[in-house]
C-alpha angles and dihedrals in degrees: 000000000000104000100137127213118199105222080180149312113339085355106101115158141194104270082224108054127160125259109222106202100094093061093080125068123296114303099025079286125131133341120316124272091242120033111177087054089058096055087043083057097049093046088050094057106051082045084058107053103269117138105167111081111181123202149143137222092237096056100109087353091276085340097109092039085049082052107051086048086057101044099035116027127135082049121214118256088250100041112113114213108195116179138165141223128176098097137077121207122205092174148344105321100003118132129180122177114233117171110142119135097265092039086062102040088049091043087055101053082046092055087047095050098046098044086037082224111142094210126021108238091208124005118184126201092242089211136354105255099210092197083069131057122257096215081052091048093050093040094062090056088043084057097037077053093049089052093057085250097110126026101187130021130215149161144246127210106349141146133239087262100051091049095050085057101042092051078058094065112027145007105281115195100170150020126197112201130151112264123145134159079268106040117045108149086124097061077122085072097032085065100037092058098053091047089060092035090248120162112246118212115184118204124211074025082167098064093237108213093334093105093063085079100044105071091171097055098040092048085050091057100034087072101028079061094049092057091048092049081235133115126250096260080057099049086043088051091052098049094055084050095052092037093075133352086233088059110121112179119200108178115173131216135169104218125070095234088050086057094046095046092048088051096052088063094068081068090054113111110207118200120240077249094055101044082052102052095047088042083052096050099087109203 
């Protein structure tokens, strides 16, 4: 549980955080059906160990950022709060990409507010908006930076290319891409990433339902959990432990023995034929 990941310097994080998107409604849409249980997770989690919180300003919208504030604050010296701005929501699974100068600006001292943080230990550009300029776009944190708003800058869901070009024009810490055992078109990334010493935070690190389709794999993890004594989320975060050392995790659950069970995985010890053979196993 402690492996530590440096985002930069005095910043060090949990390699294993907790992604807070799941603790709104359905569809990252409205407040949780259970409140009282979100605040007990979150608290679980710091309690735990855990130091990397992930969220984003259009969970809710604002609901899991409100959350966090209630649950955490004040945060612990070592608590990470990483949170994202860049898109707009106008219902359940509706997404819009919003990332002009003003909109971002405006999205940031939300995010402040909400999460009462005077300055935003890691912001991520949620999406990249292509009717704007990404030097415009990264212009506008470099300025929120400047301005003591935002200490470290990343991005969310982006491809080789387009990270090549951002650590052109600014300090980049994170990415956030989809990558699971079971999804690994961005190995590009992935690399990428490892070659600059950049934190990468998969997101749907679990598969979702991903592994269903995949027989092969399933079967592959269903036994390499038996022998371990584990489950097969355990074996799949693991593996992405195990996969770089870049490698954050920030899977999200609603119920305090999901989290406990996500964060035992970080104490499972996978052999070199083990890593292989799931590394093997193409989705």
């Amino acid at each position: 549980m402690r492996a530590t990941f440096d985002l930069g310097p005095g910043l060090s994080v949990t390699r294993l955080g907790f992604g807070a998107g799941r603790i709104t409604g359905p569809g990252y849409w409205g407040p949780p059906a259970d409140r009282d249980t979100a605040v007990a997770v979150l608290r679980q989690a710091v309690a735990a160990g855990v130091t990397l919180i992930d969220t984003a300003d259009n969970y809710g919208p604002g609901v899991s950022e409100e959350l966090i504030a209630s649950a955490l604050h004040p945060y612990p010296a070592e608590v990470v709060i990483a949170t994202k701005g860049g898109v707009v929501r106008t219902g359940p699974d509706q997404w819009h990409l919003a990332g002009r100068p003003e909109q971002l600006r405006a999205a940031c001292e939300a995010s402040l507010r909400r999460l009462r943080l005077d300055c935003l230990p890691l912001y991520q550009l949620h999406r990249v908006d292509p009717a704007v300029g990404l030097a415009d776009q990264l212009g506008t944190l470099l300025e929120l930076r400047a301005a003591g708003k935002i200490q470290h800058i990343g991005l969310d869901t982006i491809t080789a290319d387009q990270l090549r070009q951002a650590m052109a024009l600014a300090p980049i810490s994170a990415v956030q891409n989809h990558y699971s055992v079971a999804h690994r078109a961005d190995e590009d990334v992935l690399w990428l990433c490892e070659r600059n010493g950049l934190a990468f935070l998969p997101y749907l690190p679990l598969a979702g339902g991903a592994l269903s389709r995949s027989p092969e794999l399933s079967r592959l993890l269903g036994e390499i959990a038996s022998a371990h004594g584990a489950t097969v989320n355990q074996i799949a975060l693991a593996w992405l432990l195990h996969r770089s050392p870049v490698m954050l995790p920030t899977p999200g659950t609603t119920t305090p023995a999901f989290l406990a069970e996500n964060l035992a995985a970080a104490g499972i010890s996978l052999s070199d034929n083990e890593i292989d053979r799931i590394t093997s196993a193409r989705p």
